[in-house]
N, C-alpha and C positions, 0 to 999 in steps of 0.2 A: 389951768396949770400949764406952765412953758415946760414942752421940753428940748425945745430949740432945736426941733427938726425941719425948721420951714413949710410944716401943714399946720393951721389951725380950723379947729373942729369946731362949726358953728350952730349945729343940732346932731343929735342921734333920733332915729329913729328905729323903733321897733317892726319888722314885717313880718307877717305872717308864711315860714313856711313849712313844706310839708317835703318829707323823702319822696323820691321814686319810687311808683308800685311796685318794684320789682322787692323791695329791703324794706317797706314797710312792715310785711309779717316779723324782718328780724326784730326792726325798732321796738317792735311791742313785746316782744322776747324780753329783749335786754330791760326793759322797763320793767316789766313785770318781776324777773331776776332782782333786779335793785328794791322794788318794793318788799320780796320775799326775806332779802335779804338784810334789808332796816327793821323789817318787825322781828325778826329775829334775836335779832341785839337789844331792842326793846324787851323783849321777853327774857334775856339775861340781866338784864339789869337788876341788881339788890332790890328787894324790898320789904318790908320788915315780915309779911309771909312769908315769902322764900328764905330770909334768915331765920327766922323762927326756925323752919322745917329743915333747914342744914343743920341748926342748930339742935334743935331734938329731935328729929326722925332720921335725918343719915347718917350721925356722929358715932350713936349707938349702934349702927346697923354695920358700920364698918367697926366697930372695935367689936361685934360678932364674929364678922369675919375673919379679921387677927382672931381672934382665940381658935376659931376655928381652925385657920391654916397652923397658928401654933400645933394645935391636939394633931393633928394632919402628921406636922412633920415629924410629934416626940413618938408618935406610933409605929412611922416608918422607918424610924431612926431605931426602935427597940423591935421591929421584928427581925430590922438586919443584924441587930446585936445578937439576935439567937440563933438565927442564919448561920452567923459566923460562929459562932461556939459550937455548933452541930458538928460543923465542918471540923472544927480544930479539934474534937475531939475523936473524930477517925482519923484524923490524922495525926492525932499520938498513938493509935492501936496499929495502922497499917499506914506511914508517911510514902514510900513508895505509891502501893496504888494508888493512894490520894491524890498524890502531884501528878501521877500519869492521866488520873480521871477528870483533874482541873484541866490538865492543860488538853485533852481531847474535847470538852467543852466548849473549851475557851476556840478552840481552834474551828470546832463546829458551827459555832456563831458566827465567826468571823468570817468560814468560808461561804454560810449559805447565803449573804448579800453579793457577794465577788466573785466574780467568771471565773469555773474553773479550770485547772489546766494540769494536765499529765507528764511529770519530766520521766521520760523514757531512757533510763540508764547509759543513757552516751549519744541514742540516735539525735535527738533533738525532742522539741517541746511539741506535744499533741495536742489539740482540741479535747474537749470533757462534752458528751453528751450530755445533758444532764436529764436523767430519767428516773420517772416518777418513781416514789417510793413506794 
């Protein structure tokens, strides 16, 4: 073949060679890696075993599962339904301390992740020891 660079090539030969000892240990790394990593994908490959068994052993075992996370969520879905009805209905007898007792809750949660801190009625802001209960 021309490709009209002004070299033509009138043999090839093949030689024999070998890395420096220092990066031979890599070379056989990196080899070994590539081999690891070809029979891997070899081992992915379709074959009518592995389809079968995608086919009837995991099909079914993940449509277990949905049913399972279904049941999962109608369950935690209907304990919060009576959660909330406990709730609503103390607080048609007593709406006052109900809303006082949510929102010291709500506020209790919130503060026991977050550094607390003391506003001292005009001096300035204080540090909060926070000690054991």
């Amino acid at each position: 073949m021309n490709y009209g660079s002004g070299v033509f090539v009138t043999q090839v030969q093949m030689a024999k060679v070998d890395p420096p000892s220092q990066v031979i240990e890599s070379f056989r790394d990196v080899q070994t890696r590539a081999l690891i990593s070809n029979a891997s994908k070899m081992r992915r490959r379709p074959t009518p075993t592995r389809s079968y068994r995608r086919r009837e052993v995991a099909l079914p075992r993940s449509s277990r599962r949905r049913k399972a996370y279904r049941e999962q969520t109608v369950a935690e879905a209907n304990g919060q339904t009576a959660r909330f009805l406990k709730v609503y209905d103390e607080y048609k007898k007593a709406p006052d301390v109900t809303r006082q007792r949510m929102y010291l809750e709500t506020m209790e949660r919130l503060l026991r992740r977050n550094r607390k801190i003391i506003l001292d009625g005009g001096t300035g802001v204080q540090p909060f020891l926070p000690f054991p209960n």
